[in-house]
C-alpha positions as CSV (number, residue, x, y, z in Angstrom):
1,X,98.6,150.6,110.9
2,X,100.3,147.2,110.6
3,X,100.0,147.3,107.1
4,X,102.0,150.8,107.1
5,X,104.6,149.9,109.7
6,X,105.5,146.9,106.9
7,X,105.5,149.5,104.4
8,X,107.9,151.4,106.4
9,X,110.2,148.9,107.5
10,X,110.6,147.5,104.2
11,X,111.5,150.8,102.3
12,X,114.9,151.3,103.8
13,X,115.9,147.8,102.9
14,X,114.9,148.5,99.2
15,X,117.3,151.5,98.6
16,X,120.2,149.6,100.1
17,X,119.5,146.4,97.8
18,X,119.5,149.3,94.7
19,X,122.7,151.3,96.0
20,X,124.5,147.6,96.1
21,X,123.6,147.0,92.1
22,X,124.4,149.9,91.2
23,X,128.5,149.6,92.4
24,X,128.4,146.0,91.8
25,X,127.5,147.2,87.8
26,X,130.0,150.0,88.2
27,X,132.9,147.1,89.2
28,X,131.3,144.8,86.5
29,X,132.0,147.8,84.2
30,X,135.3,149.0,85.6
31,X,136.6,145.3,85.2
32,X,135.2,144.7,81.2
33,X,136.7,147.7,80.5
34,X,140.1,146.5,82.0
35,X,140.0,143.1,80.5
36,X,139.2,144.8,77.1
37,X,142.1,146.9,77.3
38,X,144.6,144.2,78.2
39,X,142.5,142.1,75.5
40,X,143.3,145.0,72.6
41,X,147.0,145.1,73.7
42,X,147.6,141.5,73.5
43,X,146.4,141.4,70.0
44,X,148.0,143.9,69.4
45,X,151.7,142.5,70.0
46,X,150.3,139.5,68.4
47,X,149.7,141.4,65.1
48,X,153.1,142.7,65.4
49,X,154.3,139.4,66.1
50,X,152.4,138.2,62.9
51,X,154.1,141.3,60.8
52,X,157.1,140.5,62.1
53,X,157.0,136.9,61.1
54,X,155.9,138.2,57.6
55,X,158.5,140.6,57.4
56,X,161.2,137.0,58.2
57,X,159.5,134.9,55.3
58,X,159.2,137.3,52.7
59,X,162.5,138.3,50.8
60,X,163.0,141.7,49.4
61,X,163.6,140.1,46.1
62,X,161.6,137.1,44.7
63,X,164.0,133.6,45.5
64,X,164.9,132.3,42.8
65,X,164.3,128.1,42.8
66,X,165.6,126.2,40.3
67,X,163.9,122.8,39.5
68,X,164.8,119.4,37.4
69,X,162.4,116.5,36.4
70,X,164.3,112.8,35.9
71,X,162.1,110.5,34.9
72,X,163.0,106.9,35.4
73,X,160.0,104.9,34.6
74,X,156.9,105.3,32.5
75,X,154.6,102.7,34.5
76,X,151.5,103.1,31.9
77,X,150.1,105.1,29.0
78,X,145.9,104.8,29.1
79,X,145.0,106.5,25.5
80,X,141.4,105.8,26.7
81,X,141.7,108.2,30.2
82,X,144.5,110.2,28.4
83,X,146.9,109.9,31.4
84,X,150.5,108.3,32.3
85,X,152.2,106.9,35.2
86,X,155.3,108.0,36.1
87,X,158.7,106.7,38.7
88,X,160.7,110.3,38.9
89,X,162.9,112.2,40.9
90,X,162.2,115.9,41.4
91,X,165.0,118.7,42.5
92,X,164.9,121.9,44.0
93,X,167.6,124.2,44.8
94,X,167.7,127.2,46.2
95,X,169.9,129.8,47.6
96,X,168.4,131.3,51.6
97,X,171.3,133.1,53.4
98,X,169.0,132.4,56.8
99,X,169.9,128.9,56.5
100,X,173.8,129.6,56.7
101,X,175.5,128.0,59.4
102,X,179.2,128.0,61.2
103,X,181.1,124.8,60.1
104,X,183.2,124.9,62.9
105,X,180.5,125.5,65.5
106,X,177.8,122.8,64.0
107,X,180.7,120.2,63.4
108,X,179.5,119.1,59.7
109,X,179.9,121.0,56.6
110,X,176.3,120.0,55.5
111,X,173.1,119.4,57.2
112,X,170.5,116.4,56.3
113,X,166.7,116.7,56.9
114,X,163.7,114.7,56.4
115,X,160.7,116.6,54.7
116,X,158.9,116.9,58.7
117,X,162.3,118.2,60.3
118,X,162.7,120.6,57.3
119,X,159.2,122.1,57.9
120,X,159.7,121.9,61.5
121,X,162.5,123.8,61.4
122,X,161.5,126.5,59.1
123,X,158.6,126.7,60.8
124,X,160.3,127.7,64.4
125,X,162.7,129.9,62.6
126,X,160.5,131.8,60.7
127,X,162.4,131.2,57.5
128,X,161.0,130.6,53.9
129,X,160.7,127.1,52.2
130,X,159.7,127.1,48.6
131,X,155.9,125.4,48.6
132,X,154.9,123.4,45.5
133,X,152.0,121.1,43.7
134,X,152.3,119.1,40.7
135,X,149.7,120.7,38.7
136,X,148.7,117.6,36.5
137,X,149.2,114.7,39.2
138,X,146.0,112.6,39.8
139,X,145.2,111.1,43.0
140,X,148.3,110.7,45.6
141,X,151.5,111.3,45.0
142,X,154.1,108.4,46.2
143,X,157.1,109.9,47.4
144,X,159.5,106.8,48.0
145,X,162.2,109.2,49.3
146,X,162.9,112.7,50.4
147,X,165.3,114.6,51.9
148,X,166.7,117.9,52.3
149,X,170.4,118.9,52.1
150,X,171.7,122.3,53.3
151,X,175.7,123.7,53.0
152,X,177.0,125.7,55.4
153,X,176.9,128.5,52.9
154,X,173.0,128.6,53.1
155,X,172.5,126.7,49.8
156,X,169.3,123.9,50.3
157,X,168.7,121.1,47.4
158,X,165.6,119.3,48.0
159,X,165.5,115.5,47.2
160,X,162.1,113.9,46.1
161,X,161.3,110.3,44.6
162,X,158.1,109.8,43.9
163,X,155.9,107.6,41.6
164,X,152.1,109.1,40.2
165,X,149.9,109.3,37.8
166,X,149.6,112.2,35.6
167,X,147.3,113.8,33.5
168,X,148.0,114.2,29.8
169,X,145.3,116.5,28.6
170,X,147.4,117.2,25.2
171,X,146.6,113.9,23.7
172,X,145.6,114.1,20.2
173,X,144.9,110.8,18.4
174,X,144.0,112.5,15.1
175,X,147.0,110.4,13.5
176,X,146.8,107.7,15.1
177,X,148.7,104.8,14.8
178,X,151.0,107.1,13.1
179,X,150.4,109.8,16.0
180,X,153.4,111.7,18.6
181,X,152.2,112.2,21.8
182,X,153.2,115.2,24.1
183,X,153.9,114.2,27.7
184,X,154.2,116.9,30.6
185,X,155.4,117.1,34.4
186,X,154.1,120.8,35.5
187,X,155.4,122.0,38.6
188,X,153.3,124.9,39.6
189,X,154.7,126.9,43.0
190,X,152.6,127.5,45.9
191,X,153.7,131.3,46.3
192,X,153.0,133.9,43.4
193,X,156.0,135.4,41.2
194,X,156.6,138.1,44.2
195,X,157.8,135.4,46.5
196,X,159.8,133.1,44.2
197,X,160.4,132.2,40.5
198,X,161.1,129.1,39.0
199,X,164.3,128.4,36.6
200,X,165.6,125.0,35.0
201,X,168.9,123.4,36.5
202,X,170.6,122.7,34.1
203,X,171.7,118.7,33.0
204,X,169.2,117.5,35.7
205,X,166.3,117.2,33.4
206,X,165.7,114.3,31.0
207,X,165.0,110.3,30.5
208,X,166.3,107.5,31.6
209,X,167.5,105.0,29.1
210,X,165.0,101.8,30.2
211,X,161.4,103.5,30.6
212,X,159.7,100.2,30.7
213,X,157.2,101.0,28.1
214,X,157.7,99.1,25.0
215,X,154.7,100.6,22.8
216,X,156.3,104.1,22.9
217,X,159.6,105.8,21.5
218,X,160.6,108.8,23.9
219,X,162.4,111.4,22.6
220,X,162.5,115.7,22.2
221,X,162.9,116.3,26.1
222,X,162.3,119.9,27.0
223,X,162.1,122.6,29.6
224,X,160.4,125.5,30.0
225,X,159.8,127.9,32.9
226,X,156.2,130.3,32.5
227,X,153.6,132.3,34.3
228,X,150.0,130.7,35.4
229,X,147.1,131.9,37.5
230,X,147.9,129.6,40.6
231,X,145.9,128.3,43.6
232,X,146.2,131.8,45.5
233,X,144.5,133.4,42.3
234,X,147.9,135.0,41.6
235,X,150.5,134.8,38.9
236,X,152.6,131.8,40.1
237,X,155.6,130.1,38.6
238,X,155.0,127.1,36.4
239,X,158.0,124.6,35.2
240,X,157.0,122.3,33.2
241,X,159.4,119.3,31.7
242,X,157.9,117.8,28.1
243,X,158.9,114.9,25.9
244,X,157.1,113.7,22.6
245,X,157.3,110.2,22.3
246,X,155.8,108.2,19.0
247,X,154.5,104.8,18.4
248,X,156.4,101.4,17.6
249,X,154.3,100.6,14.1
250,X,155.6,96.7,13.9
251,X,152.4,95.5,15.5
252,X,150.0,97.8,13.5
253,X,151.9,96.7,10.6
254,X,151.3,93.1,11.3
255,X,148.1,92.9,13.3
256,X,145.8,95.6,11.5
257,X,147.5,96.5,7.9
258,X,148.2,93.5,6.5
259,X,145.1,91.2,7.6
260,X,143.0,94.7,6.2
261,X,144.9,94.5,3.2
262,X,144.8,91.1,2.2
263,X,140.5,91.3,3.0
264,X,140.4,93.8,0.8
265,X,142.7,92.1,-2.0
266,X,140.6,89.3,-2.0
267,X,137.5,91.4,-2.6
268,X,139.3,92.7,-5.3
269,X,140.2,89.3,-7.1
270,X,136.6,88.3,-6.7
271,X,136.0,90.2,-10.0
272,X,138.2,88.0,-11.9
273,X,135.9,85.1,-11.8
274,X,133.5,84.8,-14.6
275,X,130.4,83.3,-12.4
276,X,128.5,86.3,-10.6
277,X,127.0,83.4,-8.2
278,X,130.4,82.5,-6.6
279,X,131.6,86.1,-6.8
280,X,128.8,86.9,-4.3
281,X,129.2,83.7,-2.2
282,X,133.4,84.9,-1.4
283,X,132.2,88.4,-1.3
284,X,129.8,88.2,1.3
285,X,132.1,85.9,3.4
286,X,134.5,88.5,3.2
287,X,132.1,90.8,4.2
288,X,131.9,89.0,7.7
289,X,135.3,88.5,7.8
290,X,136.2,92.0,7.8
291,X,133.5,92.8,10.8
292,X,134.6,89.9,13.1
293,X,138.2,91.7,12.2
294,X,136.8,95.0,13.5
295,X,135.1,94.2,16.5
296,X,138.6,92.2,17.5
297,X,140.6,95.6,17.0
298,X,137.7,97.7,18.3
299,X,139.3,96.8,22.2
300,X,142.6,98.4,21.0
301,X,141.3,101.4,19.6
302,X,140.8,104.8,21.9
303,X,137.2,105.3,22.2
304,X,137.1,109.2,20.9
305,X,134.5,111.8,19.8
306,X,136.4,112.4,16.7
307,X,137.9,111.3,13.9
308,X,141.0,109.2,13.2
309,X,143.6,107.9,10.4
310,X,142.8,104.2,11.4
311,X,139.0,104.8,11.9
312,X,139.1,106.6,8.5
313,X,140.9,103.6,7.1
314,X,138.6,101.2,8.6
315,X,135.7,102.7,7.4
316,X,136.8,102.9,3.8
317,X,138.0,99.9,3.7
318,X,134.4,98.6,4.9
319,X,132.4,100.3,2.4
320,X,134.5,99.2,-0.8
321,X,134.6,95.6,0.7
322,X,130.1,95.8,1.3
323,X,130.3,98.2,-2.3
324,X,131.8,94.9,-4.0
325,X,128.9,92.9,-2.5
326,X,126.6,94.6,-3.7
327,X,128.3,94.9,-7.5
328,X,128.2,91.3,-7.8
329,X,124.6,91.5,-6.9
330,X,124.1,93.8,-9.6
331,X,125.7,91.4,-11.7
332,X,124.4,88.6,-10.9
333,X,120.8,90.0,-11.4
334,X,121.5,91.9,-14.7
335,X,123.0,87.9,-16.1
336,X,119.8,86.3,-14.7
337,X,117.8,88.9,-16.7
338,X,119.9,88.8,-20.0
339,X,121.9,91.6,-19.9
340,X,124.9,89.4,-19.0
341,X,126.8,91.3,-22.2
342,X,126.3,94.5,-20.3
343,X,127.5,93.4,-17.0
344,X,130.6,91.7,-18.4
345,X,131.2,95.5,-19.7
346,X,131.0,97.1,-17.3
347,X,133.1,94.6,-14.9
348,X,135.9,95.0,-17.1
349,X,136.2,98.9,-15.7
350,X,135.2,98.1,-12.1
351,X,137.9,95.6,-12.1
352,X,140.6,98.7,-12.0
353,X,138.2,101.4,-10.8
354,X,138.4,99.6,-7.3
355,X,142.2,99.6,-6.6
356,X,142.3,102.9,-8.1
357,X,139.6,104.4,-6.2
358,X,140.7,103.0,-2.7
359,X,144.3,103.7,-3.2
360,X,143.0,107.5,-4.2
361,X,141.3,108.0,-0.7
362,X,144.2,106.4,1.3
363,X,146.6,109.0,0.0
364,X,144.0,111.6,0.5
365,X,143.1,110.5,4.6
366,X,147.1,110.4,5.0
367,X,147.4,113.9,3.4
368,X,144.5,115.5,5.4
369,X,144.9,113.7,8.6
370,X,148.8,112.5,9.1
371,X,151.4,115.0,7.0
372,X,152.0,117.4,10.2
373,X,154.3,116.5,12.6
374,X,153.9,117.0,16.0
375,X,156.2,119.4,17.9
376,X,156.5,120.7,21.6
């Protein structure tokens, strides 16, 4: 009986523990539900703040920025990693009538940023700022100075200094030391072709008249505007600012062409001497002569996977010089074995075979490998 008056007494408190769940769930409920409703709203406004703000920064019509390159300085040239260094100033104008402003209410007729309070600025006023990578730069870019300049009349030139090393992918050493190079600044816009388009200002390209580099003659300086797949995977604006620049020859003249061609004249007067003995003793010298002289050049040389005018050179020029070597061997061996009347016959058409022959396949590496010019 005790055991059923527990029973009992309990029971009651057991369906008023289960009533109180049951609205406490219901508030639980009544209160996600709320919170999820003010939740959906809030994003809601905040997606038509965000379309709002899209509708500020994108123009009806693409803005049209125009860009010049003025390169100062050409700090280095490595043939060997095919890229340049560069000191240049980079301009961008463009034309925003959101960044028009009352003279007489500002007090100044023009208005000076850094690059942070430019971005700042456009930023809090939801205005558009045309975005931009230099497609070919390597590592950091140095910018020694920038600014940002807008009229009252909403026109905004952007200032940039900068000093960087670019890429030069469009190396060609085919011709070389007689080659042109192509040099290229590209300046590829962060915002496809529906936000903005790239044109050249015009006179603000070019070169200045001390470069610094004393190898190189710079000339043929052009512009050009075109259409790339950029970063966003979208056609984006490229502009790209090229000069060809070709070699100072003096010191290939002096220090390769003449020291190979006086080795290979005195190979060639080796066969006016009438003792085979001595003829290989100079020959031979020569011989080693010519490949200390290549592995002191070797250094200077571009390290490439093809084929070159100077390579092409040195490597005839090697074979005739270890090809007379081994003639006066043959001599030498055909006198000891009494044939000496049949050597001395055959010498006499060597003698201007050589010359002939080498002076054949110089003009046919300079036909095959130097004739076309290089153009941008």
């Amino acid at each position: 009986m005790a055991y059923a008056r527990r029973e009992n007494n309990q029971q009651p408190v057991h369906m008023h523990s289960t009533g109180d769940l049951k609205r406490t769930l219901l508030l639980l409920f009544g209160l996600v539900c709320a919170l999820a409703g003010f939740n959906m709203s809030a994003f809601a406004q905040a997606e038509q703040r965000f379309h709002d703000a899209l509708r500020t920064v994108t123009p009806q019509q693409p803005f049209t920025v125009a860009v010049g390159v003025w390169v100062d300085q050409i700090t280095h040239i490595d043939q060997k990693a095919e890229n340049f260094g560069v000191v240049a100033n980079l301009r961008l104008e463009w034309e925003d009538p959101e960044l028009a402003f009352d003279v007489k209410q500002s007090g100044q007729d023009v208005k000076v940023y850094s690059r942070d309070a430019f971005a700042r600025f456009v930023d809090e006023n939801g205005l558009f700022a045309p975005g931009f990578v230099i497609h070919n730069q390597q590592g950091r870019r140095f910018a020694q100075e920038v600014e940002v300049v807008v009229f009252a009349g909403g026109n905004a030139v952007y200032y940039e200094r900068f000093s960087a090393t670019l890429q030069a992918p469009d190396f060609d050493f085919v011709q070389y030391p007689f080659d042109s190079q192509k040099f290229f600044v590209h300046v590829d816009a962060l915002h496809p072709t529906g936000f903005l388009k790239f044109a050249p200002v015009d006179g603000v390209s070019g070169l200045g008249d001390r470069l610094g580099e004393e190898e190189w003659i710079f000339n043929d300086s052009i512009t050009e505007v075109s259409e790339v797949k950029g970063i966003s995977g979208k056609p984006t604006s490229r502009f790209s600012f090229g000069f060809i620049a070709h070699r100072h020859l003096n010191y290939y003249v002096l220090r390769i062409f003449v020291p190979l061609i006086i080795i290979v004249l005195v190979s060639w007067l080796t066969f006016f001497l009438q003792d085979f003995s001595k003829r290989v003793d100079i020959a031979s010298g020569n011989l080693l002569i010519f490949v200390a002289f290549n592995f002191t050049i070797s250094n200077d040389l571009p390290r490439l996977g093809y084929l070159t005018f100077m390579d092409a050179i040195l490597v005839a020029f090697f074979v005739f010089t270890g090809m007379v070597v081994v003639a006066n061997v043959i001599f030498r061996r055909m006198e000891i074995t009494g044939r000496e009347a049949l050597a001395r016959r055959i010498d006499n058409y060597t003698i201007w075979i050589y010359p002939f022959t080498l002076a054949v396949l110089v003009i046919l590496c300079w036909y095959w490998l130097v004739r076309e010019s290089v153009h941008l």
